[in-house]
N, C-alpha and C positions, 0 to 999 in steps of 0.2 A: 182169753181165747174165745170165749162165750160171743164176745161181740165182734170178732173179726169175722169166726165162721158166719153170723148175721150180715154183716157188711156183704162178706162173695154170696150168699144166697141175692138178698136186694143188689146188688151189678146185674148188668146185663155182663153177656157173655164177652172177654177180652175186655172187659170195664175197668176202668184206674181207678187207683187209690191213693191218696200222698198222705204219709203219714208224717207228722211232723211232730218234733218233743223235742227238748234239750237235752243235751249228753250227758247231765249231771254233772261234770270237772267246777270243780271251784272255780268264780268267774271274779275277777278285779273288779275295783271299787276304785275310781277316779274322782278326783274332784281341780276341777281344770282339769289343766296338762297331766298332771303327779296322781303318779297310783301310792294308794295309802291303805291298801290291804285289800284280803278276797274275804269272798261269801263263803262261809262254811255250807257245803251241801253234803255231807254225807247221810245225812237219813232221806234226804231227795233222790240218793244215788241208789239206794236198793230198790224205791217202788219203781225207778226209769229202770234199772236193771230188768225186775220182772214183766215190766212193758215191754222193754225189748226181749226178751226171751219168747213171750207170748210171739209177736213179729216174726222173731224168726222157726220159729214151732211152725207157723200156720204155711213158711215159704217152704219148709221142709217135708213139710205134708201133702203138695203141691194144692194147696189154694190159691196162694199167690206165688208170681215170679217177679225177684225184685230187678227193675228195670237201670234205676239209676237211683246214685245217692248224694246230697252234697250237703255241704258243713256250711254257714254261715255266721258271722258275731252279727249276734243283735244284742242293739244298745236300748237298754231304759234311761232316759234320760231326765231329770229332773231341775228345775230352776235352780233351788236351793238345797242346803243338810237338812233342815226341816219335813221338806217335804220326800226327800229320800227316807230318813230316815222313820217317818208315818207309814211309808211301802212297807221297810221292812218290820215294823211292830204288826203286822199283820200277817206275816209269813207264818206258815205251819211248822213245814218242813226242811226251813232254810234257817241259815240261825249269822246274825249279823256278828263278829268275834268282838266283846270288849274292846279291846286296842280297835278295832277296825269303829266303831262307834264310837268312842271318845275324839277318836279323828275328824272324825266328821262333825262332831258336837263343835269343834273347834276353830274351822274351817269357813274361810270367808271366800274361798276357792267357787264358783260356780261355769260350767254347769257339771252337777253331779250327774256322773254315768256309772252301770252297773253294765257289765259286758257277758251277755253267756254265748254261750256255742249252741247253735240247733243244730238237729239232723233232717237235714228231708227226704225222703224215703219213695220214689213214686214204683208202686207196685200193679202189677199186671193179674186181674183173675183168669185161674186156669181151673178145668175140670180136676175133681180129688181125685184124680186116677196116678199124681205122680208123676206121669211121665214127660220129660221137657217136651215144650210147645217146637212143633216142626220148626226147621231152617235156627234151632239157636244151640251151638255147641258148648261144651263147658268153659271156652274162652269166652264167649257172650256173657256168659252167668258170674262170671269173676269181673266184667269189668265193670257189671252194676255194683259192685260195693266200693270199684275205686274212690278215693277224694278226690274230689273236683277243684280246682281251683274257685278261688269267691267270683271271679268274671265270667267266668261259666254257667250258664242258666240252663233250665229242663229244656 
């Protein structure tokens, strides 16, 4: 919360903001064509959780108003298991499952991809008075959290 309210102070007035993070959902593990298991993300899923809550705290308090939102997969993509698999020995909060690791230890399949969901978020700053910005009614305000299609850009 601490840094978003920082964020609307430094905007100029009606200034954007895109917030960007992953959804946290368990994302596939590819190697070629053939999926051979997902990323365990549940302990990545609470701190996105409270990041998103923060987000939406700060929309509901009218600092920001969220303008639009869309979903996109992005792929990490790597040559080899080797070199996927050194990504995820580095991971904090993500946890690669046994079976999904022996698969790839095994696998002569390239290119390995790991597939998550992002959220893009672009938000509008408003005075903290709360009250919606002129000319936008509550059909406005409902269509910024639609899904967008992946061919649809800001």
């Amino acid at each position: 919360m601490y840094v978003l309210r920082q964020i609307h102070r430094a905007l100029k007035p009606r200034g954007l903001l895109l917030d960007v993070h992953p959804l946290g959902d368990e994302f596939p593990v590819l190697a070629g064509e053939r999926g051979i298991g997902f990323v365990d993300t549940r302990k990545f899923r609470d701190i996105l959780e409270a990041m998103n809550e923060c987000v939406e705290r700060t929309v509901a308090e009218g600092f920001f108003e969220a303008l639009r939102e869309l979903r996109r997969h992005v792929v990490e993509r790597f040559d080899n298991a080797t070199e996927a698999l050194e990504e995820a020995d580095g991971w904090e909060n993500l946890r690669l499952p046994a079976a999904v690791r022996r698969r790839l230890q095994e696998t002569d399949s390239t290119p390995i991809e790991f597939i998550d969901t992002v959220r893009y978020r672009l938000l509008r700053k408003r005075s903290t008075s709360g009250r919606p910005p002129r000319g936008r009614g509550a059909a406005g305000r409902d269509r910024a959290t639609d899904y967008q299609a992946p061919s649809q850009g800001f």
